[in-house]
MARPAVO-338771 format. One record per residue (C-alpha): x, y, z. Coordinates in pm, 1 decimal. Example, Ala and Ser with C-alpha at 12.3 -4.5 7.8 and 13.67 -1.06 7.14 Angstrom:
REM residues 2
{c1 1230.0; c2 -450.0; c3 780.0}
{c1 1367.0; c2 -106.0; c3 714.0}
***
This chain:
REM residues 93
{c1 2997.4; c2 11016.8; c3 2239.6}
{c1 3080.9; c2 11300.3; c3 1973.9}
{c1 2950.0; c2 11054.6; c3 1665.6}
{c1 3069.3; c2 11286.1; c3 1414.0}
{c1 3411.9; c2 11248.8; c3 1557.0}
{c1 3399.7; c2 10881.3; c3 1554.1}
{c1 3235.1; c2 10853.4; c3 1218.6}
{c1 3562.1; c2 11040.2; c3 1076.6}
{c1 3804.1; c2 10849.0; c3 1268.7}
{c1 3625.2; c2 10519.1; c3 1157.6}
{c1 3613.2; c2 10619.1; c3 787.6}
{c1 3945.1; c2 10567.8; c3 781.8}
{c1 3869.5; c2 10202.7; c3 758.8}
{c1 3707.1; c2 9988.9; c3 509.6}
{c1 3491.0; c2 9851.4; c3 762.0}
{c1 3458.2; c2 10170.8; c3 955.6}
{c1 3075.0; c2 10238.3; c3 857.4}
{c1 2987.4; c2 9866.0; c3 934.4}
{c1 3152.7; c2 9902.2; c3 1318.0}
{c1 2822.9; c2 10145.8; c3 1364.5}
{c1 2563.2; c2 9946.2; c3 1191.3}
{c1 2700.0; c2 9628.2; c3 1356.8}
{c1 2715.2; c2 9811.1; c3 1711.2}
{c1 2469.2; c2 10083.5; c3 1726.2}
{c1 2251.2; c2 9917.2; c3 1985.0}
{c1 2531.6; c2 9880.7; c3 2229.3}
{c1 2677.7; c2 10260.3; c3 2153.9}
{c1 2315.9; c2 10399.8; c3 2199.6}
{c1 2326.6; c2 10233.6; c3 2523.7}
{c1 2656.0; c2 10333.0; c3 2639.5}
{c1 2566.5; c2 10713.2; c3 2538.5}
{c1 2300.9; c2 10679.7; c3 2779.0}
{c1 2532.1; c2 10557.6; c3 3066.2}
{c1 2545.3; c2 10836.1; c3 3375.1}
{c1 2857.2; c2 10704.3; c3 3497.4}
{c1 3152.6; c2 10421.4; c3 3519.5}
{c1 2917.7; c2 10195.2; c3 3756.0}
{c1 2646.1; c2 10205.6; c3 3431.5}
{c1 2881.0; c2 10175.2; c3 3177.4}
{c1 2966.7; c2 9828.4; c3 3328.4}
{c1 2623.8; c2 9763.8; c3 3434.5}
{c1 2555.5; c2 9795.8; c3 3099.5}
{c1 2830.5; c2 9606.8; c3 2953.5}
{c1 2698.7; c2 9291.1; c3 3208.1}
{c1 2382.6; c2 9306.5; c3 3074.1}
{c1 2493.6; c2 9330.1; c3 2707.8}
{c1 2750.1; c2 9038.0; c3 2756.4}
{c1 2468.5; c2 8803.6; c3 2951.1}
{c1 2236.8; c2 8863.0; c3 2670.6}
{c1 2479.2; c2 8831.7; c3 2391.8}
{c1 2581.2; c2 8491.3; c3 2561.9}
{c1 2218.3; c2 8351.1; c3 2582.9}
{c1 2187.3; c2 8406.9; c3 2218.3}
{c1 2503.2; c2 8227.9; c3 2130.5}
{c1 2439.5; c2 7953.8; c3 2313.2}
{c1 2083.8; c2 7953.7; c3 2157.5}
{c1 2238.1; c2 7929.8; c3 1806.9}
{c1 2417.6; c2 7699.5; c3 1850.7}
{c1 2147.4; c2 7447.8; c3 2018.7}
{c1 1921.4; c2 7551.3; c3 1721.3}
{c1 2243.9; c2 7530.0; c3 1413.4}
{c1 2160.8; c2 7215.4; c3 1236.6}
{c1 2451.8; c2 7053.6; c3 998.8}
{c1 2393.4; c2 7298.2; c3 723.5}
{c1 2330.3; c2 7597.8; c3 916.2}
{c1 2572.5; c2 7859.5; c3 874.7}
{c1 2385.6; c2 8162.4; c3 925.6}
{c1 2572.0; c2 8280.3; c3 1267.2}
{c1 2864.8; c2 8465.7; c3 1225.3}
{c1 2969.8; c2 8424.5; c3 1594.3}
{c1 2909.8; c2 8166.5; c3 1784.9}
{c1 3080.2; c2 8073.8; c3 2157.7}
{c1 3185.8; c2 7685.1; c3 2201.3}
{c1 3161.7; c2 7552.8; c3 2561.4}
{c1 3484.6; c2 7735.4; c3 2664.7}
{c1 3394.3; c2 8068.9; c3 2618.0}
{c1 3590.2; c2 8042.4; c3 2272.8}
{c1 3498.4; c2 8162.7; c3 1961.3}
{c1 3362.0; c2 7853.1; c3 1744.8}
{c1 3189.0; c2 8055.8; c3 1406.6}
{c1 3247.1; c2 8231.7; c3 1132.7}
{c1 3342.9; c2 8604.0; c3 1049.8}
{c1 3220.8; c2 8784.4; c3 818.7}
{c1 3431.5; c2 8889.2; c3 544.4}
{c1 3647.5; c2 9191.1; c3 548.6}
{c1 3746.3; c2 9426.2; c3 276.4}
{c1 3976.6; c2 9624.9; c3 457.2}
{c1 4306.3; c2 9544.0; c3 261.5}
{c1 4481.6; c2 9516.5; c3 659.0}
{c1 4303.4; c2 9153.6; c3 732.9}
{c1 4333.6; c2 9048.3; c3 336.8}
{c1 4439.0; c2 8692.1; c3 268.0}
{c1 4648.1; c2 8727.7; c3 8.2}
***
């Protein structure tokens, strides 16, 4: 991926510069894919994992525990919270 490229595209955004910090692991690893079969062979392995941890934080979120951000209920549904945006697009007002 040209990151340059994507870095100016995404600075269009308010959250443009978070997108990389919050996915750099999974953009590293799709860099490295030879083909279409990796890409999704990486994308299964990325979605198992990403699943196991869910459903780990949410076994180990007590009453008061908000610290998850995203976190899957039993129907593959998202039952969390997001963290904030200040792009003005998604503002609340």
């Amino acid at each position: 991926w040209e990151e340059g490229c994507a870095k100016a595209v995404m600075d269009e955004f308010g959250w443009g510069p978070e997108f990389f910090k919050v996915n750099k692991e999974l953009l590293e690893l799709y860099s490295n894919a030879t083909d279409d079969k990796d890409v999704v062979r990486v994308q299964n392995l990325w979605l198992e994992r990403a699943e196991s941890e869910a459903v780990a934080r949410k076994k180990g979120a007590g009453a008061g525990n908000r610290g998850a951000y995203l976190v899957l209920d039993g129907d593959g549904g998202v039952a969390g919270d997001f963290p904030p945006s200040d792009d003005e697009y998604y503002s609340e007002e």
